[in-house]
VEXZA-820047 format. One record per residue (C-alpha): residue number from 1; x, y, z; residue in one letter. Coordinates in steps of 0.1 Angstrom, whole numbers, plus 5000, padded with zeros to 4 digits. Each point is the difference from the previous one (the first is absolute). Example, Ala and Ser with C-alpha at 12.3 -4.5 7.8 and 13.67 -1.06 7.14 Angstrom:
# residues 2
PT   num      X      Y      Z   residu
PT     1   5123   4955   5078        A
PT     2   5014   5034   4993        S
# end
This chain:
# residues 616
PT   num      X      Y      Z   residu
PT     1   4087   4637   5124        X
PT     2   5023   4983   4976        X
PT     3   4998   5025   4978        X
PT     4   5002   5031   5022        X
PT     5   5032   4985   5013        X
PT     6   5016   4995   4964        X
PT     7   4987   5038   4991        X
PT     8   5017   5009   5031        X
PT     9   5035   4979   4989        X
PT    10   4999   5016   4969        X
PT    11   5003   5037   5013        X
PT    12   5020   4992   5022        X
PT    13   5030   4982   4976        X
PT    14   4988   5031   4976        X
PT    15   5005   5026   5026        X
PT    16   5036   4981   5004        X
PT    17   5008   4995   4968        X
PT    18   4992   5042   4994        X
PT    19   5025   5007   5032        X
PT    20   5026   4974   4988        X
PT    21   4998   5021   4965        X
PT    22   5007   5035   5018        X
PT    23   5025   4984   5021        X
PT    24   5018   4990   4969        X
PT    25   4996   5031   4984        X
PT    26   5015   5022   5027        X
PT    27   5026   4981   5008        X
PT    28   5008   4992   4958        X
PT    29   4999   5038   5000        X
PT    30   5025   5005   5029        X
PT    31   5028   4980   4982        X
PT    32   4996   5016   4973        X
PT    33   5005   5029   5011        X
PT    34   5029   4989   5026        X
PT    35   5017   4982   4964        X
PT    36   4999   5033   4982        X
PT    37   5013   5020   5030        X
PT    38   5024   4975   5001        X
PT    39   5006   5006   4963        X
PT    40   5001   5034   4995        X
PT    41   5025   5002   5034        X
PT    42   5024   4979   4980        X
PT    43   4996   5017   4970        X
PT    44   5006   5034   5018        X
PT    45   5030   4984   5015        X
PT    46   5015   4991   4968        X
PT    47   4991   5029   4982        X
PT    48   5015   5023   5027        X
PT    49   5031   4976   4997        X
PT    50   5002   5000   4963        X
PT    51   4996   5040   5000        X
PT    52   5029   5001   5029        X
PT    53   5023   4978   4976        X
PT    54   4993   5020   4968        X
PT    55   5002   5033   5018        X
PT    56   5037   4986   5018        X
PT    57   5009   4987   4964        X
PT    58   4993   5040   4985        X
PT    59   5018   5016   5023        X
PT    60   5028   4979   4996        X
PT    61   5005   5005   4968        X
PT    62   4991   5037   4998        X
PT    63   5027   5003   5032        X
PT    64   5025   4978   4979        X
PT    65   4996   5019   4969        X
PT    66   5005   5033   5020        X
PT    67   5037   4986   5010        X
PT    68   5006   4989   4966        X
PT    69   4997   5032   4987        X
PT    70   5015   5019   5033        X
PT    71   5033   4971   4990        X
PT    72   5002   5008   4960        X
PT    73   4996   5041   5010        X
PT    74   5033   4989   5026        X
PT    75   5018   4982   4973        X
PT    76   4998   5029   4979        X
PT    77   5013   5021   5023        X
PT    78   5026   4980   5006        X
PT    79   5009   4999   4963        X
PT    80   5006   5035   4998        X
PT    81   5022   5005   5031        X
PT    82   5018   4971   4986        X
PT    83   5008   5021   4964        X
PT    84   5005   5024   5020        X
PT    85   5031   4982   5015        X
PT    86   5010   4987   4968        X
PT    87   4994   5041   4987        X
PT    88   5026   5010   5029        X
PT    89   5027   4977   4991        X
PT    90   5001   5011   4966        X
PT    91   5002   5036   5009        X
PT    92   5027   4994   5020        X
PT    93   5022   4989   4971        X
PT    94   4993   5035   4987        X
PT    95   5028   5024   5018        X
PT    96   4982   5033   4985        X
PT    97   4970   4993   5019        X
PT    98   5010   4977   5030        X
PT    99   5027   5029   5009        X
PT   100   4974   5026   5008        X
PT   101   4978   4971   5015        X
PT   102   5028   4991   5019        X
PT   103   5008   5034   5010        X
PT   104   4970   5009   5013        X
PT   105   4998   4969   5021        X
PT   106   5031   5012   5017        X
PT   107   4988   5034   5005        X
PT   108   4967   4987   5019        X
PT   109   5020   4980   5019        X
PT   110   5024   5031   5010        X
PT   111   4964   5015   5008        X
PT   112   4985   4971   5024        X
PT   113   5034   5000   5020        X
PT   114   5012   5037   5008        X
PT   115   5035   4988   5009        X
PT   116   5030   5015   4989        X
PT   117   5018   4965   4987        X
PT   118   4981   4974   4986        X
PT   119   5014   4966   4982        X
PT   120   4981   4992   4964        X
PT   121   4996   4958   4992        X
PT   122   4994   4995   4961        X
PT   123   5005   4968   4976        X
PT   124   5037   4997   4990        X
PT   125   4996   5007   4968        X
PT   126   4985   5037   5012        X
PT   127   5029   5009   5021        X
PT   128   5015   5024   4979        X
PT   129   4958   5016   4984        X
PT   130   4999   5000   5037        X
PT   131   5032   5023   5009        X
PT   132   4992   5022   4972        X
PT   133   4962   5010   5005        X
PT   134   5007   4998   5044        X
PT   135   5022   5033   4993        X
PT   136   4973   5012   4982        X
PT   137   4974   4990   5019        X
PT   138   5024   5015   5034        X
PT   139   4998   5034   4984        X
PT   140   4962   5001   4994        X
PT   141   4997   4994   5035        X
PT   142   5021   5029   5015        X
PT   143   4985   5022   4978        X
PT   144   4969   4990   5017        X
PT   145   5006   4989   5032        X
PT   146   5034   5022   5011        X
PT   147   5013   4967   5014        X
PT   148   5033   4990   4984        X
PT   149   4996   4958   4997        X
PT   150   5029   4976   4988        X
PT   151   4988   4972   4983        X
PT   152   5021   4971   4996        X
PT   153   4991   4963   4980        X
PT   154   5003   4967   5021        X
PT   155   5023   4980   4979        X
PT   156   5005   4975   5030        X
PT   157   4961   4992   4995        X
PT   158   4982   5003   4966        X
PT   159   4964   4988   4989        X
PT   160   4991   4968   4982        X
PT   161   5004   5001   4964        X
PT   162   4964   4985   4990        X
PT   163   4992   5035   5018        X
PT   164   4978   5026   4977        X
PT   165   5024   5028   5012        X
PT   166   4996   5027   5028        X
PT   167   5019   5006   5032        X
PT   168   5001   4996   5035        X
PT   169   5010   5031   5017        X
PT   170   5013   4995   5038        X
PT   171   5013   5025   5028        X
PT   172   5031   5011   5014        X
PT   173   4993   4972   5030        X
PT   174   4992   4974   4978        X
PT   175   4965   4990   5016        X
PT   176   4974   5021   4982        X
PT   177   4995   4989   4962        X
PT   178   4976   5012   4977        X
PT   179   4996   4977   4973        X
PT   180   4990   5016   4961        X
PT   181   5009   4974   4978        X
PT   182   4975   4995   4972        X
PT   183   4985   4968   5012        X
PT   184   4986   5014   5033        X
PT   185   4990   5035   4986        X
PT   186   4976   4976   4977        X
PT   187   4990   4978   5030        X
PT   188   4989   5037   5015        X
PT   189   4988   5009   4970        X
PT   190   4979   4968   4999        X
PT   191   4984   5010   5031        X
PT   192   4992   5033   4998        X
PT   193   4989   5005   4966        X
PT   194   4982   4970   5006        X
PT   195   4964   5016   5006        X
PT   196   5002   5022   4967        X
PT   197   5013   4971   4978        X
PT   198   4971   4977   5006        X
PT   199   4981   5030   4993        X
PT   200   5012   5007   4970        X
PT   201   4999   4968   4990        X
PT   202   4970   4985   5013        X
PT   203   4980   5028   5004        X
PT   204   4977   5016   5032        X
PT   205   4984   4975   5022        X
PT   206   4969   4996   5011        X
PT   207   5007   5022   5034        X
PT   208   5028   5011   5008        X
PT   209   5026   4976   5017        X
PT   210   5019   5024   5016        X
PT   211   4987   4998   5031        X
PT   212   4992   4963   5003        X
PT   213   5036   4986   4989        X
PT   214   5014   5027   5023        X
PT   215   5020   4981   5028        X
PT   216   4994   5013   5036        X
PT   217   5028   5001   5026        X
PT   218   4991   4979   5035        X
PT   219   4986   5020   5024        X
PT   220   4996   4993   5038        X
PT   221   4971   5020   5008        X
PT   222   4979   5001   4966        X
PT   223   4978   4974   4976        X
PT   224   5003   5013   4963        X
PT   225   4973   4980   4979        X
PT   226   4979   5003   4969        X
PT   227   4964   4997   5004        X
PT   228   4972   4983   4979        X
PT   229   4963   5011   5006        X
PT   230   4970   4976   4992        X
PT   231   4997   5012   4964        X
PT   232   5037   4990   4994        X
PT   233   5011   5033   4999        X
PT   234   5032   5013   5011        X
PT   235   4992   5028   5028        X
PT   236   5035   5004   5014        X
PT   237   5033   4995   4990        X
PT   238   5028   4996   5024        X
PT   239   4978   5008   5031        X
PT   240   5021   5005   5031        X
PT   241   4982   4987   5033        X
PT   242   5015   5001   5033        X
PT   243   5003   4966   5009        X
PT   244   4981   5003   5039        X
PT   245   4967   5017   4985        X
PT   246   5008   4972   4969        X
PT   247   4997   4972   5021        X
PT   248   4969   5017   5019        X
PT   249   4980   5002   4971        X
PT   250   5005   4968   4984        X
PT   251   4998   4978   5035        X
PT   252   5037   4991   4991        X
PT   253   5026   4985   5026        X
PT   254   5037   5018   5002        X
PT   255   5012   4966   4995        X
PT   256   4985   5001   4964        X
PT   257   5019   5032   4994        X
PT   258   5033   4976   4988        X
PT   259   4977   4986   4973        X
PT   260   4994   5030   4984        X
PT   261   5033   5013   5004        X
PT   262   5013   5021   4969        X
PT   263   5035   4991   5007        X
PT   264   5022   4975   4975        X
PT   265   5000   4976   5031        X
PT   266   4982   4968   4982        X
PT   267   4969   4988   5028        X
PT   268   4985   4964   4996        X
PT   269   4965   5000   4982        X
PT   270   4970   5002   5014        X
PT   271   4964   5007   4997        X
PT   272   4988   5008   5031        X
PT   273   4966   5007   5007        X
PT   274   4983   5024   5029        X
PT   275   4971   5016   5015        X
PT   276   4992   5026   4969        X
PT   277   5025   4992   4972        X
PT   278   5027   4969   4985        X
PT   279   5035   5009   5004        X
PT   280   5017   4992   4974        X
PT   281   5043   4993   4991        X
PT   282   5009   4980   4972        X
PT   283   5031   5011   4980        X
PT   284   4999   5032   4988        X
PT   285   4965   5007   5008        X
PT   286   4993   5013   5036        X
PT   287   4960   5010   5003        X
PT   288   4976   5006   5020        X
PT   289   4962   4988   4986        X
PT   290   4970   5013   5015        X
PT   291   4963   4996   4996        X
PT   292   5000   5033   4974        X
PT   293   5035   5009   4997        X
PT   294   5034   4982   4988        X
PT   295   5031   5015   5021        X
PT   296   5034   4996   4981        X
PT   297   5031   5003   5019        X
PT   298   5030   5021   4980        X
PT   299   5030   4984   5001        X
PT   300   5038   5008   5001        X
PT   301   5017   4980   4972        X
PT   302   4999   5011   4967        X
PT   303   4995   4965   4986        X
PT   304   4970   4994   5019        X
PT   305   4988   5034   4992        X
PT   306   5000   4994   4962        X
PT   307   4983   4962   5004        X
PT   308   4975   5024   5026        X
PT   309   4984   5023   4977        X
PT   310   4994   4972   4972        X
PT   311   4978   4990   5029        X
PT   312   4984   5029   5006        X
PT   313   4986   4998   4964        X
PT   314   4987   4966   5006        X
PT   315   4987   5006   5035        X
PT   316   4978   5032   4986        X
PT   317   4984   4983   4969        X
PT   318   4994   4972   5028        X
PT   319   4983   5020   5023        X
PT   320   4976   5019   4972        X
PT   321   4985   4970   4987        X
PT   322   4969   4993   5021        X
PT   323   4989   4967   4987        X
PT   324   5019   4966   4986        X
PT   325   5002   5001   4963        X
PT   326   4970   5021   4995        X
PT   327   4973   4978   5017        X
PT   328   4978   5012   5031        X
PT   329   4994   4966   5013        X
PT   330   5032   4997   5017        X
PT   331   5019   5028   5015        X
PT   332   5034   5002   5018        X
PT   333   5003   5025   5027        X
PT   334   5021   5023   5006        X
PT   335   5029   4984   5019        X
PT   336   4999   4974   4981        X
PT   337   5010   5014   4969        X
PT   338   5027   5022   5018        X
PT   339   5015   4967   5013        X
PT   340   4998   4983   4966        X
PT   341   5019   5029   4982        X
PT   342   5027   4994   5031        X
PT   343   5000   4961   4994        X
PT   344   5003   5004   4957        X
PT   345   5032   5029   5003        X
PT   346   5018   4976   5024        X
PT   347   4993   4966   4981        X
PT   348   5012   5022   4967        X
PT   349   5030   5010   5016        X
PT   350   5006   4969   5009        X
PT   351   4995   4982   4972        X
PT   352   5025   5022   4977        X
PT   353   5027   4997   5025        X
PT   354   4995   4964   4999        X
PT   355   4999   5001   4962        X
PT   356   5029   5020   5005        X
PT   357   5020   4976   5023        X
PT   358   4990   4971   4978        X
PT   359   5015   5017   4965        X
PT   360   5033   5004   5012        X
PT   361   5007   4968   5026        X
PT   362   4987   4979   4974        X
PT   363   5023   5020   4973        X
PT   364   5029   4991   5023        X
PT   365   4994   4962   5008        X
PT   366   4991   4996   4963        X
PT   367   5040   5011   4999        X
PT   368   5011   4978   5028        X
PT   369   4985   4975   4983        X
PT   370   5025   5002   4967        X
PT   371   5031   5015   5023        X
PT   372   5008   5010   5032        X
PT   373   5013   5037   5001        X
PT   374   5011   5018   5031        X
PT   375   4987   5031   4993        X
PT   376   4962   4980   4994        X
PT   377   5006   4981   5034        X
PT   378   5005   5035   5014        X
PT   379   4968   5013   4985        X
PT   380   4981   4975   5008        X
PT   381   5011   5002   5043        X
PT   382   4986   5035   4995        X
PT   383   4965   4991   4984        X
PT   384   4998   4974   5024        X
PT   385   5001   5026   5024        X
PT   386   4976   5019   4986        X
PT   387   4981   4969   4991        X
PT   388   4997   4990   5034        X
PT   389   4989   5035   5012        X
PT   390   4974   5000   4974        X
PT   391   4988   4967   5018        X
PT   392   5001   5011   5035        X
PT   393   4979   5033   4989        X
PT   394   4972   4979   4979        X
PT   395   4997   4968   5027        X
PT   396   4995   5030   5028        X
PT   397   4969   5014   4981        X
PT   398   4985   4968   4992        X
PT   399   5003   4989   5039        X
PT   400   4982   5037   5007        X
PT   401   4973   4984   4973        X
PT   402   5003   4966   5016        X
PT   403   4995   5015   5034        X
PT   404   4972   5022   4990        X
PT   405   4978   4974   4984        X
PT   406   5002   4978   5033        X
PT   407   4991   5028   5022        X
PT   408   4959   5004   4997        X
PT   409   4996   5030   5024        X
PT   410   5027   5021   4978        X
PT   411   4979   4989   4970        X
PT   412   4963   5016   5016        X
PT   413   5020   5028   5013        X
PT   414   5014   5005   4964        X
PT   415   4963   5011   4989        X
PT   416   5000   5041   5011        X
PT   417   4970   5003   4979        X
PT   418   4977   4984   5018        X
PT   419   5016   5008   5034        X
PT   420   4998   5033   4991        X
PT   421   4961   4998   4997        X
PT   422   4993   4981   5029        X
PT   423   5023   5030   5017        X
PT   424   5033   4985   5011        X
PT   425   5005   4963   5005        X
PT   426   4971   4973   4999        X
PT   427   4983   4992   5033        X
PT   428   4967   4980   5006        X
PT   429   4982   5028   5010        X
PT   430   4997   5036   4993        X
PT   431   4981   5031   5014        X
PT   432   4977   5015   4979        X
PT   433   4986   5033   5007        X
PT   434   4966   5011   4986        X
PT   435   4983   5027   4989        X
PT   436   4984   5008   5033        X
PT   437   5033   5000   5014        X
PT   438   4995   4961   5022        X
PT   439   5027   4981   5000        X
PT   440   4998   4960   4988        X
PT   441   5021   4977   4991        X
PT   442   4994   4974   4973        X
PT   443   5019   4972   4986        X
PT   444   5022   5005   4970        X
PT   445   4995   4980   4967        X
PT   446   5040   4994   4993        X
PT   447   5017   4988   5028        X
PT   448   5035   4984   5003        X
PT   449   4991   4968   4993        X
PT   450   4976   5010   4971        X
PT   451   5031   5017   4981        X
PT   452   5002   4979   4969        X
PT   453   5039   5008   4995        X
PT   454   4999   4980   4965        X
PT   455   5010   5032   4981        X
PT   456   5031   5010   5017        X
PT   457   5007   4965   5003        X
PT   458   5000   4993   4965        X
PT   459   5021   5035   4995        X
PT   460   5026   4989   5021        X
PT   461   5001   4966   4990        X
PT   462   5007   5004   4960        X
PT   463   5030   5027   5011        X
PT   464   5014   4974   5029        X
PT   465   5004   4971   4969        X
PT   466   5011   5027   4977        X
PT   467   5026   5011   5026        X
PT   468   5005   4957   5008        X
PT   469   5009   5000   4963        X
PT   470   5028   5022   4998        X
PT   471   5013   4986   5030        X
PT   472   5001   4965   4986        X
PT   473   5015   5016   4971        X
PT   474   5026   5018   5021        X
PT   475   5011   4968   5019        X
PT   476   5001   4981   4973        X
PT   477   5027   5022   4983        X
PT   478   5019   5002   5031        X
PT   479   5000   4963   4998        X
PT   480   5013   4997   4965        X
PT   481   5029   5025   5009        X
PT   482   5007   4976   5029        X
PT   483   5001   4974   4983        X
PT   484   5026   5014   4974        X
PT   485   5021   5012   5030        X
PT   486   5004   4965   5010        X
PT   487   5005   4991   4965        X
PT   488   5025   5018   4994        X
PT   489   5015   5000   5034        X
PT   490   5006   4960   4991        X
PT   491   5015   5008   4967        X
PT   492   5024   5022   5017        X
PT   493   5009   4977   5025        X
PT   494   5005   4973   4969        X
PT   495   5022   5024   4983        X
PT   496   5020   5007   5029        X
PT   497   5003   4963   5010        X
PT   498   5013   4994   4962        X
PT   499   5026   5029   5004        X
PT   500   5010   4984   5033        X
PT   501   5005   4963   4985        X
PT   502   5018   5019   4966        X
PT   503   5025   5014   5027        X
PT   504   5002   4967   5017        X
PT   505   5009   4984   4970        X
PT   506   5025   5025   4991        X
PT   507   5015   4994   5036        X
PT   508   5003   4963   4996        X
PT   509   5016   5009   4968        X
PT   510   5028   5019   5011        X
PT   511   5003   4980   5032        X
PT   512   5006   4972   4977        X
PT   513   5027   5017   4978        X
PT   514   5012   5011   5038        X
PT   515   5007   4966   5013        X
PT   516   5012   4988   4959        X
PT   517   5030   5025   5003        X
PT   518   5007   4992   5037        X
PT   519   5026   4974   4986        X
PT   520   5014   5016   4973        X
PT   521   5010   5029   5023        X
PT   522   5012   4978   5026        X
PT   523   5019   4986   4969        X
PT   524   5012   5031   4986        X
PT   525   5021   5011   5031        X
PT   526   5032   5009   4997        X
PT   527   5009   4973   5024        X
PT   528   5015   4969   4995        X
PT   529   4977   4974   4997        X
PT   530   5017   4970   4986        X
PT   531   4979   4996   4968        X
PT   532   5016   5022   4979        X
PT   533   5015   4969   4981        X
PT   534   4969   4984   4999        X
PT   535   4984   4988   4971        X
PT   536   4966   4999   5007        X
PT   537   4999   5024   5028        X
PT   538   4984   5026   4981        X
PT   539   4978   4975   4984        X
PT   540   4986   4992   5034        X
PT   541   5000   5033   5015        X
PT   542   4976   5009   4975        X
PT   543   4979   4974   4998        X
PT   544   4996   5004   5039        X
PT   545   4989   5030   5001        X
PT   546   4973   4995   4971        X
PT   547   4988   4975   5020        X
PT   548   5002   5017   5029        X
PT   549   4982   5030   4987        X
PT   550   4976   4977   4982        X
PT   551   4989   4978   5033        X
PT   552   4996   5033   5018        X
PT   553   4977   5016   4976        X
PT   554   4982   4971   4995        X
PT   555   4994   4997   5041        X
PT   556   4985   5033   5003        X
PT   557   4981   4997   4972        X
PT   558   4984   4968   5015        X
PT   559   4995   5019   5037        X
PT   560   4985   5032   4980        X
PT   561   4977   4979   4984        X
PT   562   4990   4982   5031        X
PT   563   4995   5036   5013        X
PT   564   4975   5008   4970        X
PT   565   4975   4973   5011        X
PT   566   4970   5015   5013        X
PT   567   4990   4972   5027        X
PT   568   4999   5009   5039        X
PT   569   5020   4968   5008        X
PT   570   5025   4979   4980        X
PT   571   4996   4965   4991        X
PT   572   5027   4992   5024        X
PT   573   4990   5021   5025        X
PT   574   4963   4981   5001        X
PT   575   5014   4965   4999        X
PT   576   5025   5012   5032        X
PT   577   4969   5016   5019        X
PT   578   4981   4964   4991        X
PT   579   5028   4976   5014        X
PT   580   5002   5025   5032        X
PT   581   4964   4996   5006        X
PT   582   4999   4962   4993        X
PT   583   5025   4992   5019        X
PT   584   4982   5024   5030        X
PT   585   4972   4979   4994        X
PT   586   5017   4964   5005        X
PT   587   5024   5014   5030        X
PT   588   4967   5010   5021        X
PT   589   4983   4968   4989        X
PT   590   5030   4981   5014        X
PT   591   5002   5021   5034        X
PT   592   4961   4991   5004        X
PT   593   5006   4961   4994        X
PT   594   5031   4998   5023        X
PT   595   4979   5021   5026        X
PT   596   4976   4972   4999        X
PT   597   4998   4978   5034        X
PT   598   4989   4967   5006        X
PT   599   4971   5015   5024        X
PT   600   4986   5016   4973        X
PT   601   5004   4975   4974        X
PT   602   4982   4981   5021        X
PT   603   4972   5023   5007        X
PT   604   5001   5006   4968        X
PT   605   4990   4965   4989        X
PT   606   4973   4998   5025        X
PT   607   4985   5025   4989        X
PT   608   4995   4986   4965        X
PT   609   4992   4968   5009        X
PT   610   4974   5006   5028        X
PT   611   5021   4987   5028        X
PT   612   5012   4970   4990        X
PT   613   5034   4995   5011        X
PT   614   5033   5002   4975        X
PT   615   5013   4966   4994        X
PT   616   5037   4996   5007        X
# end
């Protein structure tokens, strides 16, 4: 019996022992696996985050380098307008060829006008070029025109004399002017022949710009955009919609009209996002991103126009690339990468106008710093100005940023993507319709709180400290220039308070040699005084009025310098304001005691000695 039972105990502990073992090894097996899930999520994470940084840092660069070159092919425009104005100023010194020049200029003008009298403005020293080729030029235009004109040079008015040369040509009335002098024929010339210089110069582009810098006047009734497809190809240039069946087919609201307005009016940023698209208005980019298509406002300012179509480039090659630096693990969708091109142009922009701001303020402190100019003071109120509008602009995107990140339904609504799978906006349930042609519904996978917004998140987040950065940098420069402003405000003010004593001094000192020769002129009346026979009279009179003059000089001297001390109160005037108090102090004291009455001396005394009586 013994030994049945032990046989018994030992299966049974074995047949534990074997379930114990399984037990272990399942649930050994389950954290493993939980700890490599766990793993390879953060891994994923930090790979996806690494990729978004590098891919950011790329595209930074690459955008950077863009306006790098876009600035050196500017600055070498600039250098040949500029020897261009030098070329004009030397030409004018040559009267064979500036007379013909000059003469044609006149004629135009004579052309433009149609008036039978017409008043030519030139330099002084063309007055009489001027007379000579205005016959000339008088005669070519009757031949041509019939119309008998009498030209006449302003001698009242003439043009400056750093001017190239040219002339102003003005009407019988006075109030039209057409203005030909050399300088503004090259500032037309500038921007007209603009479009085949750079192509001379720089050669074709890839596409032609034409139609993408062209600026577009406002229009109340239309939408004029360009239009990306899903390939990142351009499918329409300049596309006029009407702005009813616009807002129809993109589930738009009128009020969202003003932030795609072409106009120069400048609108507050914002990225707003709806039902099928993200509206989007910062600076000079006003778009419209869709699941499968990027839609890019046209503008009307040239300036923006030009910064617009370096865009365009970087928006395309955007677009076309499918995958993040060539891997298939991790893929950016659509939208995404729209918005990223958006978020690089602006923070570009931005940052080269900073640069900008920063190269010349800190040129002109640097030159406060050794001497205050007034013509640096005024240069600096106006990049201030500018400084401080710069500010303003860059603090209201990062706030848009700022305001985006905190908002967590804007962020799942931000993925078009997937919303456009699931068919329109996520919802716990869908209807599904089968092949027989039942309907069901069944639960969807990705719901709203599912979404794992980590990606846009992290997007978002390395452009908002980017953005944070240039605003730090901004204030920070606004506050040096402050701080100079008061600097040199108090070195003004010490400069003016030295001129002020210098004259005070120079006051005392001829108020002294006023009151010295107050006696001698008394003296020197042609009165009788009585002291003509004197022997010391002059002696004395003299010597009174040095002193005189000497005590009095000396006096103001002594108040001026009591004036200089920088304290709020005089030593006299605290030890007066002391005694006043003290003896406040002593007279109330003394009206409390004689107050006193022998009831309440006596109640006082009983009250600190518990009753006993006072003794008399």
């Amino acid at each position: 019996m013994e030994a049945f039972i032990t046989k018994e105990a030992e299966e049974k502990a074995k047949e534990i022992k074997l379930k114990a073992d399984e037990e272990y090894e399942i649930e050994k097996a389950s954290i493993v696996r939980s700890e490599i899930n766990a793993i390879d999520s953060q891994y994923e994470s930090k790979f996806k985050k690494a990729s978004l940084a590098q891919q950011i840092t790329k595209s930074t660069i690459a955008n950077k380098t863009r306006l790098k070159i876009l600035a050196t092919k500017e600055e070498a425009l600039d250098t040949i307008f500029k020897g261009a104005e030098v070329a004009l100023v030397e030409l004018s010194h040559d009267s064979s060829k500036y007379g013909n020049i000059l003469k044609l200029l006149i004629e135009e003008g004579l052309y433009a006008l149609m008036e039978p009298k017409v008043t030519v403005r030139v330099r002084k020293s063309d007055v009489e070029l001027a007379t000579k080729v205005g016959e000339e030029a008088a005669k070519e235009f009757k031949e041509k025109s019939n119309i008998d004109v009498s030209i006449s040079i302003d001698e009242s008015s003439y043009l400056n004399d750093d001017s190239a040369g040219g002339c102003i040509i003005i009407n019988g009335t006075g109030k039209i002017e057409v203005n030909n002098t050399l300088e503004e024929r090259l500032a037309l010339l500038s921007k007209t022949a603009l479009p085949a210089l750079r192509l001379e110069l720089f050669g074709k582009t890839p596409r032609d710009l034409a139609k993408v810098l062209r600026t577009i006047q406002p229009d109340s009734s239309d939408v004029s955009c360009t239009i990306f497809d899903a390939s990142g190809n351009v499918v329409a240039v300049s596309k006029s919609f009407p702005k009813a069946k616009f807002l129809h087919e993109n589930g738009l609201f009128p009020r969202d009209l003003r932030k795609i307005d072409s106009s120069n009016v400048d609108v507050a940023p914002i990225i707003a996002v709806r039902s099928n698209c993200i509206l989007i208005n910062l600076l000079h980019i006003k778009a419209l991103v869709k699941a499968d298509s990027v839609l890019v406002f046209d503008t009307a300012n040239s300036e923006a126009a030009s910064k617009l179509s370096l865009f365009m480039y970087d928006l395309e090659a955007k677009l076309k690339v499918k995958t993040v630096h060539g891997t298939t693990n991790v893929n950016q969708s659509y939208e995404f990468r729209a918005l990223e091109s958006i978020l690089i142009n602006v923070m570009a922009v931005l940052e080269t106008e900073l640069q900008q701001h920063l190269k010349v303020c800190t040129k002109i402190l640097n030159h406060l710093d050794t001497e205050i100019d007034r013509e640096k003071l005024r240069d600096l109120l106006v990049n201030s100005k500018k400084l401080t509008t710069f500010y303003q602009k860059s603090l209201l995107i990062k706030n848009v940023l700022d305001e985006l990140l905190d908002n967590d339904d804007d962020l799942e609504s931000m993925y078009l993507s997937e919303r456009s799978v699931y068919g329109g906006p996520f919802r716990q349930e869908e209807l599904r319709i089968d092949g027989n042609g039942s309907k069901d519904h069944e639960s969807v996978n990705m719901s709203m709180d599912e979404l794992d917004t980590g990606e846009i998140e992290m997007l978002l987040e390395s452009y908002y400290k980017q953005c944070d950065e240039i605003v730090q940098q901004a204030e920070t420069l606004i506050n040096d220039i402050k701080s100079t402003e008061e600097i040199v405000n108090i070195i003004l003010d010490a400069n003016r308070n030295s001129l002020m004593v210098f004259e005070l001094k120079i006051s005392i000192y001829t108020m002294g040699a006023t009151v010295a020769t107050l006696a001698p002129a008394l003296y020197g009346m042609n009165l009788k005084n009585y002291l003509e026979e004197s022997e010391f009279a002059f002696g004395a009179v003299v010597f009174f009025s040095v002193v005189a003059g000497a005590a009095m000089v000396v006096n103001s001297f002594r108040h001026l310098k009591n004036v200089q001390k920088m304290n709020i109160t005089t030593t006299e005037q605290t030890k007066k304001l002391d005694d006043k108090i003290r003896g406040q102090l002593f007279a109330r004291f003394r009206k409390q005691k004689a107050r006193s009455t022998p009831e309440q001396k006596d109640l006082i005394w009983k009250w600190l000695t518990n009753g006993s009586p006072k003794p008399k």
